[in-house]
N, C-alpha and C positions, 0 to 999 in steps of 0.2 A: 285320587291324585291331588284333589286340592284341597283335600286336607294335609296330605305334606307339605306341600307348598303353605298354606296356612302357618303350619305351625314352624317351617324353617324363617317362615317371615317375621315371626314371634323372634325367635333369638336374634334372627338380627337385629331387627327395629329395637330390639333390647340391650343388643350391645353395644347399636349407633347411640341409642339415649345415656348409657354409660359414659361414650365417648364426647358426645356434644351437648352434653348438661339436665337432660330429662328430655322423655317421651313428647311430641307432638303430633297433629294433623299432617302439617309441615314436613317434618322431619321423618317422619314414616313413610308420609307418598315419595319422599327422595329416596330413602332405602329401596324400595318398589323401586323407583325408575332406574335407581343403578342395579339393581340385581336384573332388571329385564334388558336395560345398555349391555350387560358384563358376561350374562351366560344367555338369555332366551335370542335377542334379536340376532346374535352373528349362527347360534346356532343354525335358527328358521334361514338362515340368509345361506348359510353353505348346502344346506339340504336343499333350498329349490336352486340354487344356480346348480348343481351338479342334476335333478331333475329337469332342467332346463324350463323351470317357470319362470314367471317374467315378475318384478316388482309388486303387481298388484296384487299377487297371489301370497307373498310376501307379506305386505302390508297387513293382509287379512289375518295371515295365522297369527303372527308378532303383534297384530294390533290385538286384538283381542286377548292375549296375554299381558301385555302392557296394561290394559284397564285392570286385570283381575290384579296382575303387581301395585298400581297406584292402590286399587280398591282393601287391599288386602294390608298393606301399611299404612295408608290414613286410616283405616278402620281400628289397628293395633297403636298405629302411636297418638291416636286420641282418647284412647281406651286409658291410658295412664299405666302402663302395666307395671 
């Protein structure tokens, strides 16, 4: 699975750099933090409140996606693609 995640990371960080003037470190970890803002955290967020988890359990799954998002578009928009 993370290699999808990988490579959808690719096309975006690829369309942001289209959009906002070429690839960066920069520009890639923001792609990563709005794709994990926009689909991963409310996801992780409605799955434990209806499990009746609390925050921290939260914090854990979405945190640790959030690094791999950062990790995954600084790595691609430093890359120059």
């Amino acid at each position: 699975s993370s290699a999808v995640q990988a490579v959808f990371m690719a096309v975006a960080v690829n369309v942001a750099a289209e959009t906002f003037g070429g690839p960066s470190l920069f520009s890639g970890a923001l792609v990563g933090f709005l794709v994990w803002l926009g689909v991963v955290a409310p996801t992780y967020m409605v799955n434990n409140v209806f499990a009746g988890f609390g925050l921290k359990i939260w914090a854990i799954e979405a945190g640790n996606h959030l690094v791999n998002y950062l990790a995954f578009g600084a790595i691609l928009g430093a890359w120059r693609l």
